[in-house]
MARKE-434912 format. One record per residue (C-alpha): x negated, y, z; residue in one letter. Coordinates in steps of 0.5 Angstrom, whole numbers, plus 500, padded with zeros to 3 digits. Each point is the difference from the previous one (the first is absolute). Layout:
XYZa/...
end
This chain:
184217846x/504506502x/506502497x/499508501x/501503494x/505499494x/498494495x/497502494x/497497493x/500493502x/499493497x/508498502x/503506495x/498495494x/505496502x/497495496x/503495505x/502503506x/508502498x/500494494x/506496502x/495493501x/505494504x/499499506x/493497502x/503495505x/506498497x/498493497x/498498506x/507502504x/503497494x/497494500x/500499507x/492500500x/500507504x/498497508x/505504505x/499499507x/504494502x/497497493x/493500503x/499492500x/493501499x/498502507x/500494503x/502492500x/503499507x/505506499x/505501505x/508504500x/503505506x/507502500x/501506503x/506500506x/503508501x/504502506x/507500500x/502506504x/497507498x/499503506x/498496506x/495495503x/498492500x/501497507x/498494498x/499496493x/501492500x/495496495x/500494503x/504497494x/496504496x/493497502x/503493498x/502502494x/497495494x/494504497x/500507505x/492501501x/501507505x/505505502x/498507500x/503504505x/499508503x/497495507x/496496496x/497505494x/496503506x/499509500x/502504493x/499506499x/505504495x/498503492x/501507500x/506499495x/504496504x/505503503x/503494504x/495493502x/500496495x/500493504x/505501506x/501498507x/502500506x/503507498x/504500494x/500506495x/505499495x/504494496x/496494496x/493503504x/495495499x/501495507x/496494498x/497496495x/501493499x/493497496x/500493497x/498496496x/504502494x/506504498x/505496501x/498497507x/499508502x/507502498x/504495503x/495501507x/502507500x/506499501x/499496506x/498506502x/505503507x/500506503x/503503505x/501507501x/501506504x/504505496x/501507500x/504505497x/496503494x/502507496x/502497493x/505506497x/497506497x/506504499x/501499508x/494502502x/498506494x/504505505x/493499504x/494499495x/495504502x/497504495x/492496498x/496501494x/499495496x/494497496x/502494494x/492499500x/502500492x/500508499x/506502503x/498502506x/504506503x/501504507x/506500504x/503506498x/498505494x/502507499x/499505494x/504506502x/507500503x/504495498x/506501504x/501508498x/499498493x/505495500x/505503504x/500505494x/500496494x/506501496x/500493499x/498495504x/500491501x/499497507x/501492500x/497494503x/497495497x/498493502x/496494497x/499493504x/495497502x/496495494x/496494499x/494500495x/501493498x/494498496x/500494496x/494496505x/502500507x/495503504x/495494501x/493499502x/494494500x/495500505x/493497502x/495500504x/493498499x/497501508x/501507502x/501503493x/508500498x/502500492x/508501498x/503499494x/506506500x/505503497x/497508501x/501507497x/494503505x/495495500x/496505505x/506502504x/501493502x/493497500x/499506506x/507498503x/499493500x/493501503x/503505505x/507495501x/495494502x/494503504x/495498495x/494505496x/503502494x/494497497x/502494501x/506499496x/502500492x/506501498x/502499492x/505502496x/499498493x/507500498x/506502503x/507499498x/503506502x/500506506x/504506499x/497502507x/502494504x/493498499x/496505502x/498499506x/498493505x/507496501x/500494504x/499494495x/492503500x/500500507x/503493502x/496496494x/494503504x/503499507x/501492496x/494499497x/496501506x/505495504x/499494496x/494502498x/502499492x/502504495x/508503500x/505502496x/506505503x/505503495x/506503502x/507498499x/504505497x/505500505x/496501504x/496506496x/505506500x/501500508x/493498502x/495505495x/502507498x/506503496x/501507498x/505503506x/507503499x/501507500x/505505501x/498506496x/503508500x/499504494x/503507500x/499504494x/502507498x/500504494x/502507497x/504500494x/494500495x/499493502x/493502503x/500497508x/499504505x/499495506x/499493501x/500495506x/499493500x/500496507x/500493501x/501495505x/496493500x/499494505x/494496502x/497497505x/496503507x/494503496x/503500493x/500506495x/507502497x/502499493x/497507497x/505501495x/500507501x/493500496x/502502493x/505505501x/493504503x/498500493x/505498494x/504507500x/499508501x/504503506x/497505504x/503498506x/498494502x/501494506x/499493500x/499495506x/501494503x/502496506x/499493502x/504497505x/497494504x/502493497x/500492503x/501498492x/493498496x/495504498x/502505495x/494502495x/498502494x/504496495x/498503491x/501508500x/500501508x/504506501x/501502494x/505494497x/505501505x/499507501x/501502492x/507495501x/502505504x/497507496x/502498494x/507499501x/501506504x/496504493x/506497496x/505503505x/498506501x/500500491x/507498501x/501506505x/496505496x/504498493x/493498498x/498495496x/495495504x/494500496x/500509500x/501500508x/494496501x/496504494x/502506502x/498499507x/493497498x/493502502x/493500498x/498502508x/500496507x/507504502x/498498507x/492504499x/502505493x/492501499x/499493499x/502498492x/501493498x/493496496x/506498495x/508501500x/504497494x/506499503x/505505496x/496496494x/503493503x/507503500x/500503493x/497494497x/504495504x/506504498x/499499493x/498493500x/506498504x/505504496x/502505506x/503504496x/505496498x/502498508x/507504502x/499504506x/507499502x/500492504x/504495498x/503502494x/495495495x/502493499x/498493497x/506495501x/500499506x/493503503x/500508502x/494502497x/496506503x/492502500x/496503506x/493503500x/495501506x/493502500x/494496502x/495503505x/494496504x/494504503x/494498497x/495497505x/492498499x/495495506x/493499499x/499493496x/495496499x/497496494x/493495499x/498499493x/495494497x/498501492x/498493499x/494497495x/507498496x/502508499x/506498505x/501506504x/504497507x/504504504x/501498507x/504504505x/505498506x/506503497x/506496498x/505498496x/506499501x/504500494x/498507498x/495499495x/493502504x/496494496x/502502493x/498509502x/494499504x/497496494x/503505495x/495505505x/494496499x/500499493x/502507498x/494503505x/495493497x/502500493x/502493500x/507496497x/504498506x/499493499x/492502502x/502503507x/502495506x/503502506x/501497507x/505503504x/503499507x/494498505x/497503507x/494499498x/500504494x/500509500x/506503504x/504503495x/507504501x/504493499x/507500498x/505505503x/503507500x/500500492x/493502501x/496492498x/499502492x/497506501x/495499505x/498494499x/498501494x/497506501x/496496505x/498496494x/498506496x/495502505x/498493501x/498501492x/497507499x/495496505x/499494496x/499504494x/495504503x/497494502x/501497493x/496507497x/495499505x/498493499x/500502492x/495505501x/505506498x/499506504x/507501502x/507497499x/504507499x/498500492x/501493499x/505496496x/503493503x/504497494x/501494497x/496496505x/494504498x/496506502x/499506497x/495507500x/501503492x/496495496x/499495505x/505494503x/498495504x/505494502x/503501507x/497492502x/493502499x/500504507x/501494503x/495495497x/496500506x/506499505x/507503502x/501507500x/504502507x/503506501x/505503506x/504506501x/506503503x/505506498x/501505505x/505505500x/498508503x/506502504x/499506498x/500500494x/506495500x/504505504x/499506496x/505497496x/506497501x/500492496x/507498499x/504494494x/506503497x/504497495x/508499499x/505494500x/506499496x/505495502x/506498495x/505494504x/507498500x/505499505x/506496499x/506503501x/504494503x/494497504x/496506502x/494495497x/494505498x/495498494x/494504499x/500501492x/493503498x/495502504x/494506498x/494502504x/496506497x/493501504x/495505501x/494497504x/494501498x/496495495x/503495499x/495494501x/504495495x/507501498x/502492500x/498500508x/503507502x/506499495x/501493505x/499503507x/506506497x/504495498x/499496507x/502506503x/506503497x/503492501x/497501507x/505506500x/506497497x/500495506x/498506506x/508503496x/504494500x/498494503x/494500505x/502501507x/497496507x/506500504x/500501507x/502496505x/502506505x/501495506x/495495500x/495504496x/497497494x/501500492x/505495499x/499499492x/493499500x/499495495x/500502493x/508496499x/503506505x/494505498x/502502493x/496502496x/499502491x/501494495x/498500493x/509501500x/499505502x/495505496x/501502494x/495504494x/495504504x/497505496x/494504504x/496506497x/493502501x/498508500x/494502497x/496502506x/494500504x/498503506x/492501501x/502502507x/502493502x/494497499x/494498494x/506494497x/504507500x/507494502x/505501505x/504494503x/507498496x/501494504x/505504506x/502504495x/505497495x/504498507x/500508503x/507502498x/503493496x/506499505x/502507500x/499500492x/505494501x/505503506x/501507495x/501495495x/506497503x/503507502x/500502493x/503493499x/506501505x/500507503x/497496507x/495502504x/496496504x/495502505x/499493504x/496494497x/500496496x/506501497x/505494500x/507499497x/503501508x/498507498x/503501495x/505496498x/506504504x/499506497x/500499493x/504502494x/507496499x/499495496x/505502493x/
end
């Protein structure tokens, strides 16, 4: 099916099922440890075998000899898998470093060998007998040392915030030069770990030539094609699964090494291998998202309206890696006619920086957000005014090209209201509670809106059960429950008559879990894949055409005439398959965009400096809402996620030896229920036909897209501190705060 004209009329605006608040479909199996995560797989063979993955201990250097002597006569230990014994690999398109190292080592924990034996215990305690010897040498691990020389690169984040290296509308630095009133800051986010709950972790067997791995994957068919392309075999001879995935925020999107080695395993002891990643060992060896130093100047005529905006980040990454493009959102989020973004990336020996939830747009409205609320402060404006008189409904950087939907001022006034914004005194740190400063801030939510081709098959049974089978995942965002919404909308069926099977190679490509992007286009796919069946269905009842017919109630009707839907399938099963595409043409017409606004209340305490976030809101415009419980659930995630990239999450870089030092989730910090108070989210009304037939957008990213500036302006008008370097700890607020009575 080609997407290329607005979605009219169709079955989904019933709303019968589609955008009810039906509880997650595969939450009975996550609570009754009956869902089969991929180092759960016990039922692929007898004789399973355990690796333990050895990773280098420098960053920047090479093997000049390893030692598994002692290994070799280690109890239990069956083969040792090293870049001399696993023979010629190739490199997936996504992978910016080798995924199993050797003899040259490309940054810390970098994968050197596996250590395979007859069961975990006895695999861990060979690992570690492990001994290396290395030839350092002298790496580039200081961002602000070498952000001086970054050189200007564009970037793509593969999830929809692609940028050039440098972006201009007019002349910004005449117009800045004669703003009346004008800001130029920096601003710095650290790097961050994604930090899912399963570790990255895969099962591996084979069957002759023919590979099957059991992993933990957000993109079924992008590590199904790199991990063919990795081991030098036919894609046609791998499967890949992923029925359920405890996790991703973007570190799983792309082929990591416990795939790769479980593989490499398998082959060498001729059995199957389960690989899991230790979580030490996840934050150095994957990928992470990279510290950026970010310039915002911003300047203003009196009336508030701004005249010129410029944003310029820095990011590092390793040789052949993409700069953080934290510059994406300002393009986009307010009017200015004189306009500059760009981005510089400077060449790293620190682990890959990659897409980790709301690439570009997380770290880069961390900074926006914090100077709108400045320049407010210097215009005598209130912050929700400054952002509304500065609103668009037009691309500022191509004013011929509206925006399909754009409620962002709507996001604010509601918020407003519903938070009490009214009732925040402008004037920092005059609001006290006992011993907490008080103070309330607010930042505007913005995500682009992306869609991918996604397909589906769909089998109507003799039973009148309708089967959706797609390779798209889930990984705790509620895929299994909206796509049998979809289909039951489109068959008429209750969803307990509607199956779904997730998360195999072997099923239709779908657009998989990434770039807020999953929901929408799956789910159009599983709407083509239905208006098929339908047809087919109409054809094998002897209706002239589906068009004019009603699917209701498991039956289906033509004015007087009703037949149950089963009965098209008494002589066997009805298969369909389809898949949405997406023309680009018409996609770019107009500018796909999510808005929505965040309200943070927090405390500071007037002793200690300890900050607590008092209450949370979330006011969201992102298309149809396929099913409030699950988008209610990811914006709630969210908003926790950025609270955490505030206050707390922070990999601290070893700047001599080059790694991340707290690479557990003991010194990596991250949100617990301690720390999360009541979060509200409100859902607008809207629908976007451009976007596709489903009329939704994604939400997931959104809910995180501007919380930490939220928050930070929060302190602020708590304490009268502003602070423009994250996360936002007591060191830096403690010495500056007001006498304590």
């Amino acid at each position: 099916m080609k997407f290329d004209t607005p979605a009219g009329t169709n079955p989904i605006d019933r709303m019968k099922v589609v955008g009810q608040p039906f509880d997650r479909i595969d939450g009975r199996f996550k609570v009754t440890g009956t869902a089969p995560y991929a180092y759960e797989r016990h039922d692929v063979g007898a004789d399973m075998a355990y690796g333990s993955v050895v990773g280098a201990a420098i960053a920047k250097g090479r093997i000049s000899a390893m030692h598994l002597d002692e290994v070799r006569r280690a109890p239990g230990v069956l083969a040792i898998v090293t870049a001399e014994t696993a023979g010629t690999l190739g490199k997936g398109k996504y992978n910016v470093a080798k995924l199993l190292g050797g003899p040259e080592i490309d940054h810390y924990h970098q994968a050197v060998a596996l250590v395979v034996a007859r069961t975990f215990e006895e695999a861990r305690a060979a690992a570690g007998l492990v001994r290396v010897d290395y030839v350092r040498e002298d790496g580039r691990f200081d961002l602000t040392a070498l952000a001086p020389d970054a050189r200007i690169v564009g970037g793509n984040s593969d999830e929809g915030s692609a940028s050039p290296p440098e972006d201009r509308f007019g002349d910004f630095e005449a117009a800045f030069a004669e703003a009346p009133v004008r800001l130029d800051q920096e601003y710095t986010t650290p790097d961050q770990s994604h930090s899912a709950m399963e570790p990255h972790a895969s099962t591996a067997r084979w069957d002759g030539d023919e590979l099957t791995v059991w992993t933990s994957n957000q993109m079924i068919d992008w590590g199904l094609t790199d991990l063919a392309a990795t081991l030098n075999v036919p894609k046609e001879k791998v499967r890949l699964l992923s029925p359920f995935v405890g996790g991703g925020f973007g570190g799983k999107l792309f082929l990591r090494v416990d795939a790769v080695l479980a593989a490499l395993g398998a082959k060498a002891v001729k059995r199957p291998v389960k690989v899991a990643l230790t979580r030490p060992m996840i934050p150095n060896n994957t990928t992470h998202r990279p510290a950026t130093i970010q310039r915002i100047r911003i300047g203003a005529g009196r009336d508030g309206k701004i005249t010129a905006i410029a944003h310029e980040s820095t990011s590092g990454n390793l040789t052949g890696g993409d700069p953080e493009t934290a510059v994406a959102q300002t393009k986009l989020l307010y009017a200015g006619a004189n306009r500059l973004a760009s981005m510089r990336l400077a060449e790293m020996d620190l682990p890959e920086g990659n897409a980790m939830r709301a690439p570009g747009e997380a770290p880069g409205l961390m900074a926006l957000e914090i100077a709108m609320d400045e320049m407010a402060e210097s215009l005598g404006l209130d912050p929700i005014e400054f952002r509304v008189i500065n609103d668009t409904q037009v691309d500022p950087m191509k004013p011929d090209r509206p925006f399909s939907q754009r409620q962002l001022v709507e996001c604010l006034r509601q918020g407003a209201d519903r938070f009490g914004w009214n009732a925040r005194n402008p004037q920092p740190g005059q609001v006290r509670d006992g011993q907490w400063m008080v103070g309330i801030g607010v930042a505007a939510a913005f995500r682009n809106n992306m869609a991918l081709p996604s397909g589906a098959r769909v089998r109507l049974g003799g039973d009148g059960v309708v089967t959706v089978e797609t390779d798209m995942t889930d990984i705790g965002t509620g895929s299994y429950t909206i796509i049998a919404q979809t289909a039951a909308e489109m068959m008429g069926l209750p969803l307990s008559r509607v199956a779904v099977n997730l998360g195999d190679s072997a099923f239709p490509i779908s657009a998989g879990s990434g770039g807020q992007f999953g929901a929408n286009s799956s789910t159009a796919g599983v709407y083509a894949a239905c208006v098929k069946l339908r047809e087919a269905v109409a054809s094998k009842l002897g209706f002239n055409s589906a068009d004019d017919l009603v699917f209701a109630d498991g039956e289906v009707r033509s004015g007087n005439r009703s037949i149950p839907l089963a009965d098209a399938a008494v002589d066997g099963e009805i298969v369909a398959e389809d898949k949405i595409e997406f023309d680009e043409a018409f996609t770019d017409a107009e500018q796909q965009s999510t808005f929505g606004a965040h309200f943070v209340e927090v405390g500071v305490d007037v002793a200690t400096a300890e900050v607590r976030v008092r209450r949370m809101l979330s006011v969201c415009a992102a298309g149809r809402i396929l099913n409030p419980i699950t988008a209610r659930s990811q914006v709630i995630g969210a908003m926790t996620m950025g609270v955490g990239g505030a206050l707390m999450e922070e990999l601290a870089v070893d700047k001599r030896h080059g790694f991340f030092v707290n690479h557990d989730l003991a010194g990596y910090e991250v949100p617990v229920h301690a720390d999360i108070p009541h979060q509200e989210v409100i859902f607008l009304d809207e629908t976007d036909p451009r976007s596709s037939p489903m009329k939704a957008k994604g939400v997931g990213e959104l809910g995180l897209c501007g919380v930490g500036a939220a928050v930070a302006n929060a302190i602020h008008n708590a304490t009268g501190i502003r602070v423009r370097h994250y996360p936002i700890t007591l060191d830096k607020l403690i010495e500056k705060l007001p006498e304590v009575a």
